[in-house]
N, C-alpha and C positions, 0 to 999 in steps of 0.2 A: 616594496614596489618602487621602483625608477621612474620618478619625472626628469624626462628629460625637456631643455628648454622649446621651445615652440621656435619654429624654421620658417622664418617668409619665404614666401616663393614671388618669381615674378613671371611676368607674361612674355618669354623670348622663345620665337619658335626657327628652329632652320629649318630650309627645305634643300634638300637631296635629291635632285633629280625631280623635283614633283611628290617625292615623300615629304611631308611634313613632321617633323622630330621636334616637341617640346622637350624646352630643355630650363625648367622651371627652378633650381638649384645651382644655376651656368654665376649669378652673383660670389658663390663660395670660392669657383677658381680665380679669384682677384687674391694679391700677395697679404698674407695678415698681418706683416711689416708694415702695409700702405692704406690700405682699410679697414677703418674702425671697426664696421660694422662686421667683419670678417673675424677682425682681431676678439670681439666682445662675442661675436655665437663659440668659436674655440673655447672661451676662458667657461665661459655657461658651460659646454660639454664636461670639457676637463672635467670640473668642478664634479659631476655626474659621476662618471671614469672614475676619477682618484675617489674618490668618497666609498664606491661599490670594492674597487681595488683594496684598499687600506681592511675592508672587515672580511678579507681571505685569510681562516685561522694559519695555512701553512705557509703565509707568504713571508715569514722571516726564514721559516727552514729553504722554501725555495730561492730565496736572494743567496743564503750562505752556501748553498750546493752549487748556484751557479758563481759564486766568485770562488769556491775552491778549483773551478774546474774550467774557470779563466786563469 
């Protein structure tokens, strides 16, 4: 089972014409170069990603098939 880390949200809402659109995740598109807290939820996923990535039994045949075939 995958835990993945836990995601703050915050309270930013637009409105469009009088539609109103939460947009509670809007924090993430700040640059991970410049924001800590950007840069630190990445590394938490990663960490997630690579971990589940790394225990795929054919993931060495599938890297050698595709550098033969680069």
């Amino acid at each position: 089972v995958l835990k993945y880390p836990t995601t703050k949200t915050v309270d930013v809402v637009d409105d469009y014409h009088g539609t109103k659109v939460a947009d509670p995740y809007r924090w993430l598109e700040d640059d991970v170069r410049k924001t800590p807290a950007v840069a630190e939820w990445v590394e938490a996923q990663n960490k997630v990603t690579f971990a589940f990535l790394e225990q795929i039994p054919q993931r060495e045949a599938i890297r050698k098939r595709l550098t033969d075939l680069w």
